[in-house]
N, CA, C and O atoms as a GROMACS GRO file, in nm:
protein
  308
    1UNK      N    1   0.959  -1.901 -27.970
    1UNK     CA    2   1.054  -1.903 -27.860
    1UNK      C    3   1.177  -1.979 -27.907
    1UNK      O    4   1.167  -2.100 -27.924
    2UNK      N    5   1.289  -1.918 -27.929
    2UNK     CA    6   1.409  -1.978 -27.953
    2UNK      C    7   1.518  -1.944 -27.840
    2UNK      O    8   1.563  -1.831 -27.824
    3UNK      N    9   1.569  -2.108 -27.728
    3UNK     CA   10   1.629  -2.057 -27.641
    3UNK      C   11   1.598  -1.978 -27.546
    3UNK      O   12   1.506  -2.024 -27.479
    4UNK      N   13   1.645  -1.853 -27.503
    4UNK     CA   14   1.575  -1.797 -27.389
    4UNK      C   15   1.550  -1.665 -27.446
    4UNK      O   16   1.587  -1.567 -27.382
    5UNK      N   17   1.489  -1.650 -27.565
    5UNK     CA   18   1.453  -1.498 -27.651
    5UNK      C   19   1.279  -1.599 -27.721
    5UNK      O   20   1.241  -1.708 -27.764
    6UNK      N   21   1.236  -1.470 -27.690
    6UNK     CA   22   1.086  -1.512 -27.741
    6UNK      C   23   1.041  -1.345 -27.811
    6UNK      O   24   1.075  -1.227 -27.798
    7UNK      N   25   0.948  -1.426 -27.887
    7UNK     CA   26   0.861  -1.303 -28.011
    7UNK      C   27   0.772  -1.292 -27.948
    7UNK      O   28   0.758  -1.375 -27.858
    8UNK      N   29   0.686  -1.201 -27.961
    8UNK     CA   30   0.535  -1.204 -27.914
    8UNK      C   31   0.463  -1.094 -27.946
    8UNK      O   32   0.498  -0.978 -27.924
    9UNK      N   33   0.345  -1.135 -28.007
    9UNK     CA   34   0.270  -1.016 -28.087
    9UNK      C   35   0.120  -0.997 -27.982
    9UNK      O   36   0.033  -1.081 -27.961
   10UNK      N   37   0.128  -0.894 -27.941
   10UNK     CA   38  -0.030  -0.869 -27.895
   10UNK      C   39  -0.095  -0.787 -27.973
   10UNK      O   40  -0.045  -0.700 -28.044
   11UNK      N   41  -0.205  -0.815 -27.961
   11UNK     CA   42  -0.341  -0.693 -28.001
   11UNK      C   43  -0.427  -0.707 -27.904
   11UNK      O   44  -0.483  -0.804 -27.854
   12UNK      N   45  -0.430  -0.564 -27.881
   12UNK     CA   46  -0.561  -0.516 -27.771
   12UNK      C   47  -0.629  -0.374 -27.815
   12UNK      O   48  -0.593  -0.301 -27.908
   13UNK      N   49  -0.723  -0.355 -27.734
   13UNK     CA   50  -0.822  -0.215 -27.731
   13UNK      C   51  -0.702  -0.138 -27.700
   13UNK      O   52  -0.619  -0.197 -27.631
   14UNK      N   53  -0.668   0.002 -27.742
   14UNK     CA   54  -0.636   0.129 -27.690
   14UNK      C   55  -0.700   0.108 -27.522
   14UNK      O   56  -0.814   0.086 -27.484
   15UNK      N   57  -0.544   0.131 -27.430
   15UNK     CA   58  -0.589   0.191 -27.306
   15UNK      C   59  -0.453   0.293 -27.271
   15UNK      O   60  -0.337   0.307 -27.311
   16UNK      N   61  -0.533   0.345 -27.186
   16UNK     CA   62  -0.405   0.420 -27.134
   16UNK      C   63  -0.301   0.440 -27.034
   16UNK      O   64  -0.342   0.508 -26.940
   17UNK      N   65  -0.148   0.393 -27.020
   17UNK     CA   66  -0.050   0.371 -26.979
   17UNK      C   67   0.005   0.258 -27.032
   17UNK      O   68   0.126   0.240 -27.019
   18UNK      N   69  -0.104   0.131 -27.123
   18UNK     CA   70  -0.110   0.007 -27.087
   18UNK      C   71   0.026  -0.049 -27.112
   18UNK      O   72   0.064  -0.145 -27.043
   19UNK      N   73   0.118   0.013 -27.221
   19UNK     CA   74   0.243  -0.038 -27.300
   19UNK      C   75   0.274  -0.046 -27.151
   19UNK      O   76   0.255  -0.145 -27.082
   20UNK      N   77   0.337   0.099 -27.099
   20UNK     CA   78   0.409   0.081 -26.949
   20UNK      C   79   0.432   0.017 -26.859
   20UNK      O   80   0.537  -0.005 -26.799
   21UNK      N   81   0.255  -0.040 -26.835
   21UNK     CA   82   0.197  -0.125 -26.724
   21UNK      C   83   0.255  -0.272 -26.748
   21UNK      O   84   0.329  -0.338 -26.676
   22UNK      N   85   0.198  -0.303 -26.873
   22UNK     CA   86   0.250  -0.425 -26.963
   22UNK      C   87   0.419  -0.406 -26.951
   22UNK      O   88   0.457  -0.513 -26.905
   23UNK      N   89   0.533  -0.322 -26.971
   23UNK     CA   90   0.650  -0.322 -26.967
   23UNK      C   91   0.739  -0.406 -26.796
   23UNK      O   92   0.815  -0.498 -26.764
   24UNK      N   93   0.648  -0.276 -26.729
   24UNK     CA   94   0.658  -0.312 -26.556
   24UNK      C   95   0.638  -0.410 -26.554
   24UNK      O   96   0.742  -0.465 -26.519
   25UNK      N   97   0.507  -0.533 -26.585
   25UNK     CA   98   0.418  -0.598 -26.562
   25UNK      C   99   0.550  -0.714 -26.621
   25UNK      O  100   0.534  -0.819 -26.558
   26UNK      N  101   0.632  -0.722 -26.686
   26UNK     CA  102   0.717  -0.820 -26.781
   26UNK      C  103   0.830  -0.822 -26.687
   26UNK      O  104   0.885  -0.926 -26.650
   27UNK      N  105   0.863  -0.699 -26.648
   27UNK     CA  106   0.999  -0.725 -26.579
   27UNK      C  107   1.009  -0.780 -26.463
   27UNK      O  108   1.108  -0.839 -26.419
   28UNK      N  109   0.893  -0.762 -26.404
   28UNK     CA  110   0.856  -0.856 -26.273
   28UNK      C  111   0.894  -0.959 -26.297
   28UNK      O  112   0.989  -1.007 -26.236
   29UNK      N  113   0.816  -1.038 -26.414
   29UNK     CA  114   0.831  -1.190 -26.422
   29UNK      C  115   0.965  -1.208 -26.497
   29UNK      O  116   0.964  -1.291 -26.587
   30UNK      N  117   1.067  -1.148 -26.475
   30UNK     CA  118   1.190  -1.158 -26.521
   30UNK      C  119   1.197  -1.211 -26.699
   30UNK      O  120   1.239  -1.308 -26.762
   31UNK      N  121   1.129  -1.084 -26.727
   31UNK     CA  122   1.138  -1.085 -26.891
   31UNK      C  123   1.186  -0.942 -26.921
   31UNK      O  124   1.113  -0.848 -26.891
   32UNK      N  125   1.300  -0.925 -26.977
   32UNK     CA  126   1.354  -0.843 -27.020
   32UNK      C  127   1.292  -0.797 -27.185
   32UNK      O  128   1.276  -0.882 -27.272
   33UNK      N  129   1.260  -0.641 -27.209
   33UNK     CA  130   1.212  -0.605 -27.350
   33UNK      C  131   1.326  -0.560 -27.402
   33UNK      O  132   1.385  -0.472 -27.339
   34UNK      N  133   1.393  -0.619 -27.547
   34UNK     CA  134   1.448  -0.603 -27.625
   34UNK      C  135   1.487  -0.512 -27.695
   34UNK      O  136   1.592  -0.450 -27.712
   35UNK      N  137   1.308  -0.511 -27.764
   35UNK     CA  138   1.292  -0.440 -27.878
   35UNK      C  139   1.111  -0.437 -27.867
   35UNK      O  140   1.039  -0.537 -27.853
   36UNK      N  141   1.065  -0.290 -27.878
   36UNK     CA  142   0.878  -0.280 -27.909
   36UNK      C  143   0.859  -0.257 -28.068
   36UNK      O  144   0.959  -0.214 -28.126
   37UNK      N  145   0.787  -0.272 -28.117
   37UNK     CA  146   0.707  -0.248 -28.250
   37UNK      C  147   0.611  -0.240 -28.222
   37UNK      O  148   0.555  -0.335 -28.168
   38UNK      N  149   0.547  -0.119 -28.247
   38UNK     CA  150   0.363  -0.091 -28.245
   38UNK      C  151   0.282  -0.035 -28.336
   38UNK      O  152   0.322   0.080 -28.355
   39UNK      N  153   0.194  -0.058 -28.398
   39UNK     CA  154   0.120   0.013 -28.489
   39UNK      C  155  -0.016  -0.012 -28.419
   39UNK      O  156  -0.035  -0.097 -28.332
   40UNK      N  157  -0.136   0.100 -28.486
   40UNK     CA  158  -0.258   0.065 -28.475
   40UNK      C  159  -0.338   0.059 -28.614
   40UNK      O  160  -0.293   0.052 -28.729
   41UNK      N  161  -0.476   0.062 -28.569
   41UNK     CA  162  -0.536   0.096 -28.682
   41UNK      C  163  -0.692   0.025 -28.564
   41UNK      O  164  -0.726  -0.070 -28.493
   42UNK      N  165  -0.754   0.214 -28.637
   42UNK     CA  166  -0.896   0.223 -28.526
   42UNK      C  167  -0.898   0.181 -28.430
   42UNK      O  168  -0.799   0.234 -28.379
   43UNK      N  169  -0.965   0.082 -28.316
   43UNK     CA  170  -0.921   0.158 -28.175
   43UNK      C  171  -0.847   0.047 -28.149
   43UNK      O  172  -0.891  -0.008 -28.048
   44UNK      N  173  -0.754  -0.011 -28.196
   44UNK     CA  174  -0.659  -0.121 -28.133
   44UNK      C  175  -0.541  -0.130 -28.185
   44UNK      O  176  -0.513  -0.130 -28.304
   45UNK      N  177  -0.454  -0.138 -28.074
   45UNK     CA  178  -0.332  -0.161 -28.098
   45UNK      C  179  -0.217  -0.265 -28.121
   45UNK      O  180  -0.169  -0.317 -28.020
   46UNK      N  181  -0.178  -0.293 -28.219
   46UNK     CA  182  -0.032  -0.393 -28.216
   46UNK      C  183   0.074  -0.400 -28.145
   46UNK      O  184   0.140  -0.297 -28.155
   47UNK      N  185   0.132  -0.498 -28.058
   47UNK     CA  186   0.233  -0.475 -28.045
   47UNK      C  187   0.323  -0.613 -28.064
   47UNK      O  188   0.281  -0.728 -28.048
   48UNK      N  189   0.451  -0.575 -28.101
   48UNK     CA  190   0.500  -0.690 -28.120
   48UNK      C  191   0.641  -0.673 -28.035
   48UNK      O  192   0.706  -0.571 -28.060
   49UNK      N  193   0.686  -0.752 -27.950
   49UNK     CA  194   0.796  -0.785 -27.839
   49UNK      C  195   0.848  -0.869 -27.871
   49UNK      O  196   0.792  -0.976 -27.893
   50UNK      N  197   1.038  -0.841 -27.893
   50UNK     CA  198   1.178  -0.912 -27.881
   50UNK      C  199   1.200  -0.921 -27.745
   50UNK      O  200   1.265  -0.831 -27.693
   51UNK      N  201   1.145  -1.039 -27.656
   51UNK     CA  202   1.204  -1.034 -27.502
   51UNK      C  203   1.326  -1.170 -27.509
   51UNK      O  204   1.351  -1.264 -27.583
   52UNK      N  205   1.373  -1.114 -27.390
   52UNK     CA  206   1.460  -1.245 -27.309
   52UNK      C  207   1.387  -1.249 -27.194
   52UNK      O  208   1.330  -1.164 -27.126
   53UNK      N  209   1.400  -1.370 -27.189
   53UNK     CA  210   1.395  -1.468 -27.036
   53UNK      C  211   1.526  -1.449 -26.956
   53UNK      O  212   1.628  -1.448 -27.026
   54UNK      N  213   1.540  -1.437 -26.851
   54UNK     CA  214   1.619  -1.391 -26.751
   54UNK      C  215   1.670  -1.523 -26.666
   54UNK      O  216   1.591  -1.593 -26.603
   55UNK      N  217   1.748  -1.538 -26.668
   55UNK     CA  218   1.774  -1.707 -26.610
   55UNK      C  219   1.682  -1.721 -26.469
   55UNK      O  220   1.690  -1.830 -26.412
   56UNK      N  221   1.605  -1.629 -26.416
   56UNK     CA  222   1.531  -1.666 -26.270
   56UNK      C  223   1.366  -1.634 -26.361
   56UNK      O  224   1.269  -1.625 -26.286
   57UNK      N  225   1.348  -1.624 -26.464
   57UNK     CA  226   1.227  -1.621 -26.485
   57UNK      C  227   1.148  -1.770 -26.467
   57UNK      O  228   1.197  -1.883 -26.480
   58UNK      N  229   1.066  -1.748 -26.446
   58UNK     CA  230   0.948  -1.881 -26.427
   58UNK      C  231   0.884  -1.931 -26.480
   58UNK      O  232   0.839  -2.043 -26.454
   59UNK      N  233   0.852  -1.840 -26.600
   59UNK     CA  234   0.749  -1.924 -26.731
   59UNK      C  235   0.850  -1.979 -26.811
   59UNK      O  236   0.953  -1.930 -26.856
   60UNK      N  237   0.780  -2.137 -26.823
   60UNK     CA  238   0.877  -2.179 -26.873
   60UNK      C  239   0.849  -2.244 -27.021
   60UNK      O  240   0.920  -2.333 -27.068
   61UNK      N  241   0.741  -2.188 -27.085
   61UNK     CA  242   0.696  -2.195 -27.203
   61UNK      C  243   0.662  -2.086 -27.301
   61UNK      O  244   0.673  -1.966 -27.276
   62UNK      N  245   0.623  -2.136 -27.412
   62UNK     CA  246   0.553  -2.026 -27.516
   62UNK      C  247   0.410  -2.019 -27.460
   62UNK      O  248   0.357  -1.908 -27.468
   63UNK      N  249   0.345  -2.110 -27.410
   63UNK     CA  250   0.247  -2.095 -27.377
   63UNK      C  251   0.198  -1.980 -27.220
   63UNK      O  252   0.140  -1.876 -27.190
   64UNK      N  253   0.272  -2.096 -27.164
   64UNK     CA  254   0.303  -1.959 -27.026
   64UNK      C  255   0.333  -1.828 -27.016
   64UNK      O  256   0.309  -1.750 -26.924
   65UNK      N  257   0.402  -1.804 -27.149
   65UNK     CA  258   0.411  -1.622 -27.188
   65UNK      C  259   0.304  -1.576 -27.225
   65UNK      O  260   0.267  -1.464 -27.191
   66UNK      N  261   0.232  -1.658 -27.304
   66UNK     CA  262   0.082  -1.620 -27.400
   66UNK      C  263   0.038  -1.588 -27.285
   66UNK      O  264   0.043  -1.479 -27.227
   67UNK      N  265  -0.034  -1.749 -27.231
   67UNK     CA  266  -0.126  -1.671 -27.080
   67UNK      C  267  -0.119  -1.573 -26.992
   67UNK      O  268  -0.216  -1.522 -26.935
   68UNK      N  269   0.043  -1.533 -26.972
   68UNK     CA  270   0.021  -1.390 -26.919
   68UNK      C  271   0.040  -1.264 -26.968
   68UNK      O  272   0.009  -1.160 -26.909
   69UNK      N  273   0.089  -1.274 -27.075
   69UNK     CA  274   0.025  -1.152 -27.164
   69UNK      C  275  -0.117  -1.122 -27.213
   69UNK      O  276  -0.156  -1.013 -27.252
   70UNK      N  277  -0.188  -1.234 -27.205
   70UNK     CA  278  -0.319  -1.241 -27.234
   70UNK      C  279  -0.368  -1.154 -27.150
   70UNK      O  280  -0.426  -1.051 -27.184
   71UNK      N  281  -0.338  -1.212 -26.974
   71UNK     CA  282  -0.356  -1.140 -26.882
   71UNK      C  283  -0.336  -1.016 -26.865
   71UNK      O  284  -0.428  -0.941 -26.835
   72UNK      N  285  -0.202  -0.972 -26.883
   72UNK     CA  286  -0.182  -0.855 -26.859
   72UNK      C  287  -0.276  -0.704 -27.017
   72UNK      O  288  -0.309  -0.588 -26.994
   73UNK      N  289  -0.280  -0.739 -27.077
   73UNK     CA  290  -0.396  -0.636 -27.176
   73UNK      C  291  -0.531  -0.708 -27.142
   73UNK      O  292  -0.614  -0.700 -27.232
   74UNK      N  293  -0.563  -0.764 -27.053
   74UNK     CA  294  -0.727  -0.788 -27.032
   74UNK      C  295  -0.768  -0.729 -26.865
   74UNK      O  296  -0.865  -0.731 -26.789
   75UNK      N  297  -0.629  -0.678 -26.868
   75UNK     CA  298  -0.638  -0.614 -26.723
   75UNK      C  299  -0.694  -0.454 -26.677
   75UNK      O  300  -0.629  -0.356 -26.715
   76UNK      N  301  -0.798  -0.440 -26.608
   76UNK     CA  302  -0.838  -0.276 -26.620
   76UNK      C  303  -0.739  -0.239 -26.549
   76UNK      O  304  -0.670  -0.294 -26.463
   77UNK      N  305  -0.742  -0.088 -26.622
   77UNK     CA  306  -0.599  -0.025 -26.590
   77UNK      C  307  -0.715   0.093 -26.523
   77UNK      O  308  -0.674   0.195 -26.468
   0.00000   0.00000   0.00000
């Protein structure tokens, strides 16, 4: 997290819509996506996110992004 731009790499199981859900799921919490990078390999996927923080966003850590990205790919879709 540098400033109000953060990196963030997930890996999860293949589901389906989930990038989307996860996209929606970001802009709520006033995180804007940048830039996606995704690769897989067998049934899971990479992704890696260039976001901004939005001056009304609420998480106000690296950690607080983790935990809800954690959340959001452990979520049944």
């Amino acid at each position: 997290m540098l400033q109000n731009n953060v990196n963030l790499k997930v890996e999860c199981r293949k589901k389906q819509g989930q990038l989307l859900q996860g996209i929606v799921y970001m802009k709520k919490l006033r995180l804007t996506v940048l830039h996606i990078s995704s690769w897989s390999h067998s049934s899971v996927l990479s992704y890696c996110f260039n976001l901004k923080m939005e001056d009304d966003c609420k998480l106000e850590s690296a950690e607080n992004i983790t935990n809800v990205a954690h959340q959001i790919v452990d979520k049944d879709h």
